[in-house]
C-alpha positions as CSV (number, residue, x, y, z in Angstrom):
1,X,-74.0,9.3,-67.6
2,X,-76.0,11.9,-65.2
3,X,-78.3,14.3,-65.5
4,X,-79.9,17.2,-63.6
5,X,-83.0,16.7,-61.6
6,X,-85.5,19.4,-60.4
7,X,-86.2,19.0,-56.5
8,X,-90.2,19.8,-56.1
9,X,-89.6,20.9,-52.4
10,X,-87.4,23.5,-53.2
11,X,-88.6,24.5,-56.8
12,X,-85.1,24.5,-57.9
13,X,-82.4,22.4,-59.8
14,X,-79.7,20.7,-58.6
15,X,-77.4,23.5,-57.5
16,X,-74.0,22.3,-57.5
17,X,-74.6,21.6,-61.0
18,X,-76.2,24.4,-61.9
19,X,-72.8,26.2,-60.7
20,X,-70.7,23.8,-62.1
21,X,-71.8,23.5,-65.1
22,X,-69.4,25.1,-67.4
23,X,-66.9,22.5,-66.5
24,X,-69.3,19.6,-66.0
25,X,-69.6,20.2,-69.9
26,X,-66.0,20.7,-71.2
27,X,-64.4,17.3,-69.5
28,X,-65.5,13.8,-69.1
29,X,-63.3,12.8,-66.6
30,X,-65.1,14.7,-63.3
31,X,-62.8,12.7,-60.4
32,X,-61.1,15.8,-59.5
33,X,-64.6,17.5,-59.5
34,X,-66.3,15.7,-57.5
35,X,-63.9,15.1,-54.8
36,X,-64.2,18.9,-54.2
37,X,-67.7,19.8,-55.6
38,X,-70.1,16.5,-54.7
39,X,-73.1,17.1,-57.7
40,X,-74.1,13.3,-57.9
41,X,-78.1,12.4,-57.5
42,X,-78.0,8.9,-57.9
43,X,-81.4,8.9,-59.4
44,X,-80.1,10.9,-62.4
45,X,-77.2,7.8,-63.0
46,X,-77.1,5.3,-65.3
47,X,-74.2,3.2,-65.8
48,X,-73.3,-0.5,-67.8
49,X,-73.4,-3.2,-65.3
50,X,-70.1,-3.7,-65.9
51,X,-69.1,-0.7,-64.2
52,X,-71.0,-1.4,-61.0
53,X,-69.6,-4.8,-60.9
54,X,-65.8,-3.6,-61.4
55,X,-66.8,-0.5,-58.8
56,X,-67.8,-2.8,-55.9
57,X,-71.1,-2.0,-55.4
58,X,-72.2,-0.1,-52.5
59,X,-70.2,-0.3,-49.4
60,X,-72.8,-2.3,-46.7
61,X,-70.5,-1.6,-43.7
62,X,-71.5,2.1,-44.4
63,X,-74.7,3.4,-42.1
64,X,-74.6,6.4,-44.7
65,X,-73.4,8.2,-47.3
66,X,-73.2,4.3,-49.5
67,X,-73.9,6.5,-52.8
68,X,-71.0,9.2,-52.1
69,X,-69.1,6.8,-51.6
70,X,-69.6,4.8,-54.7
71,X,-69.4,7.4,-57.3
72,X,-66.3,8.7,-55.8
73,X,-64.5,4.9,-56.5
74,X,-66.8,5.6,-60.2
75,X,-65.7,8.3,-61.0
76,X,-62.1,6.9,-60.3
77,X,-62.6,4.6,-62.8
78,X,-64.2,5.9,-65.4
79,X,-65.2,8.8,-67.3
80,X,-68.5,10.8,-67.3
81,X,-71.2,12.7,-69.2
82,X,-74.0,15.2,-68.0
83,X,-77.1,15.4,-69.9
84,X,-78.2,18.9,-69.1
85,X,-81.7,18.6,-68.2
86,X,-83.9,17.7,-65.5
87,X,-84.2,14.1,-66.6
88,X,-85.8,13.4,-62.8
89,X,-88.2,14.9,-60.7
90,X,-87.7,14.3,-56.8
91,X,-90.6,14.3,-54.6
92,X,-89.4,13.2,-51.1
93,X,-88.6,16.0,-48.8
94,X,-84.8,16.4,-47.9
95,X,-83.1,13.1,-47.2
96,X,-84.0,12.2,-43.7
97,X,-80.5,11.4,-42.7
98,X,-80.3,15.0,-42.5
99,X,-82.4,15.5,-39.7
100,X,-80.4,12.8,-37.6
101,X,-77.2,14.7,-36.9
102,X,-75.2,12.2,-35.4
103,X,-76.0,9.9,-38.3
104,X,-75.1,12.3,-40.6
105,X,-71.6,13.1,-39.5
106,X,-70.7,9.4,-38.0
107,X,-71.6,8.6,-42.2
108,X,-70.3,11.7,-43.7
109,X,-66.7,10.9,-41.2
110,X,-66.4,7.8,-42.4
111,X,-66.6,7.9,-45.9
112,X,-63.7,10.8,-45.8
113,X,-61.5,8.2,-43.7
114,X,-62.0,5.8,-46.5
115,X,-61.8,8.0,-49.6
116,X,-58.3,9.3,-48.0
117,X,-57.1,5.8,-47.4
118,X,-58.0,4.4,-50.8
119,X,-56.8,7.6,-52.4
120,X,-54.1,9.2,-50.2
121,X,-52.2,11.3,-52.7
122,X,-55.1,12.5,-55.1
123,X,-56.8,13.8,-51.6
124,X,-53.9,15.2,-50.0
125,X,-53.1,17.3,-53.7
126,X,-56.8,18.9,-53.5
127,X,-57.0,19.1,-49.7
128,X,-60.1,16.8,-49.8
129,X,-62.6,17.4,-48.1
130,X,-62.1,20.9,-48.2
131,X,-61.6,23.1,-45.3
132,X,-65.8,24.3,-44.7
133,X,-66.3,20.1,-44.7
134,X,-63.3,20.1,-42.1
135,X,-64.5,22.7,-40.0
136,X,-67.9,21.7,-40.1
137,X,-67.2,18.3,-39.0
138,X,-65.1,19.5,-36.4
139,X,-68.1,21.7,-34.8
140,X,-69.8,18.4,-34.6
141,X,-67.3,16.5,-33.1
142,X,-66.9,20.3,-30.2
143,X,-70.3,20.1,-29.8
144,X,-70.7,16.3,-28.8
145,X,-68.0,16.8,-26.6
146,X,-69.6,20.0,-24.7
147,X,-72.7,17.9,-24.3
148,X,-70.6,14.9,-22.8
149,X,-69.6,17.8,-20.3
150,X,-65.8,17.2,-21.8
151,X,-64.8,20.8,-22.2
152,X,-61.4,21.1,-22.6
153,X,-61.4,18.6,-25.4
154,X,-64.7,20.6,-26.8
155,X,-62.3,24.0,-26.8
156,X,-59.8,22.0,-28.6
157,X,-61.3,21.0,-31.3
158,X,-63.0,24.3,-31.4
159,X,-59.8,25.6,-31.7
160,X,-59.0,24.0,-34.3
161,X,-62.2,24.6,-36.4
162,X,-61.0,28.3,-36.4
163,X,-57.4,27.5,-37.4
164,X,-59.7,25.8,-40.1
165,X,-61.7,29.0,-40.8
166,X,-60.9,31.8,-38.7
167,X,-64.2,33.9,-39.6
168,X,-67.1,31.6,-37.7
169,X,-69.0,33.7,-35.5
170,X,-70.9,31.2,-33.7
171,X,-67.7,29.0,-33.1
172,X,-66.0,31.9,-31.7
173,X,-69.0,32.3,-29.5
174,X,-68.9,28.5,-28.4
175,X,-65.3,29.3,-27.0
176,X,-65.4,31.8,-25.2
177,X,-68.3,30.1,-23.4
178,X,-66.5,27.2,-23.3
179,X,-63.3,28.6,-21.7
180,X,-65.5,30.5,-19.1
181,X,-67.0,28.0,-18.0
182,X,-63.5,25.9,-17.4
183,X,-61.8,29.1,-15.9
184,X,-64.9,29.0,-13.4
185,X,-65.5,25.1,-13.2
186,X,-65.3,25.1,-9.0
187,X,-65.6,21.4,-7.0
188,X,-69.2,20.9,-5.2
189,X,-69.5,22.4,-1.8
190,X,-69.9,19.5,0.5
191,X,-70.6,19.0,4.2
192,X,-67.6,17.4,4.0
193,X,-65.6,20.3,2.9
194,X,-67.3,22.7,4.6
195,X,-66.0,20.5,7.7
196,X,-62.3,20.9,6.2
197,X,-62.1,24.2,5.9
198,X,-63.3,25.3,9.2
199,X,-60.8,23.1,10.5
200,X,-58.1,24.8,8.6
């Protein structure tokens, strides 16, 4: 069983149940659902022991992400029921995993690996994660390589964010820059060289 929540930061209810609701309310079964549409507070969840026990727990080898993962291998296993309310009030500003990036995708990466590996047909039928989670992970993964200076491999996986998305303005931007400045990517002038070519 979960419920809503109402997030005092943001003077608002959980959105993605709020927009999900209709169906939250016709089925108990919400596998499916949340595989596409993660809704899950895990302050809002209360479960038999049973079911944690026969779940696994949380995943300790995870930096992140521990309660995503969970209720994904939950809601595998058994069935579910929303209270709609705001059963819970959340202080705390936004999670502050979100405002270490690299921490955030490393955690978010991994739990898709493991999700897809435990469940390889039931991910590859709904295209999990979805292709915005695809494409957003691959702008992470361009943008750590264009700070590593590795910018061939950054325009790759640019690349393939579009073929993910096509309409991303500020990828398209990243490419273009990216490809101009391997097109013009010129060896340091050295005495050295200088020397060379006045010998030539």
């Amino acid at each position: 069983m979960f419920s809503d929540c109402y997030y005092t930061y943001s003077k608002s209810r959980n959105k993605a149940i709020e927009r999900l609701k209709k169906h939250l309310l016709d089925r108990t079964e919400v596998f499916d659902l949340l595989l596409m549409n993660y809704f899950v507070n895990t302050d809002t969840v209360m479960m038999r022991k049973e079911c944690f026990e026969q779940t696994g727990g949380f995943d300790e080898n995870l930096e992140s992400f521990e309660d995503m993962d969970f209720f994904y291998r939950l809601a595998s296993l058994y069935k579910a029921a929303l209270v709609d309310k705001p059963l819970v009030v959340i202080n705390a500003q936004e999670d502050n995993i979100t405002n270490d990036r690299k921490k955030f995708y490393k955690g978010r990466i991994a739990v898709i690996e493991k999700v897809k590996k435990l469940f390889p047909e039931k991910t590859k039928e709904l295209g999990f994660p979805g292709r915005r989670s695809e494409a957003d992970i691959l702008n992470f993964i361009g943008s750590e390589h264009l700070n590593a200076n590795q910018k061939k491999m950054a325009f790759k996986v640019f690349l393939k964010s579009i073929r993910t998305i096509p309409f991303q303005k500020r990828v398209y931007l990243l490419i273009l820059t990216t490809l101009f400045q391997i097109v013009n990517r010129r060896p340091p002038v050295t005495d050295e060289s200088k020397k060379k070519n006045l010998n030539e």
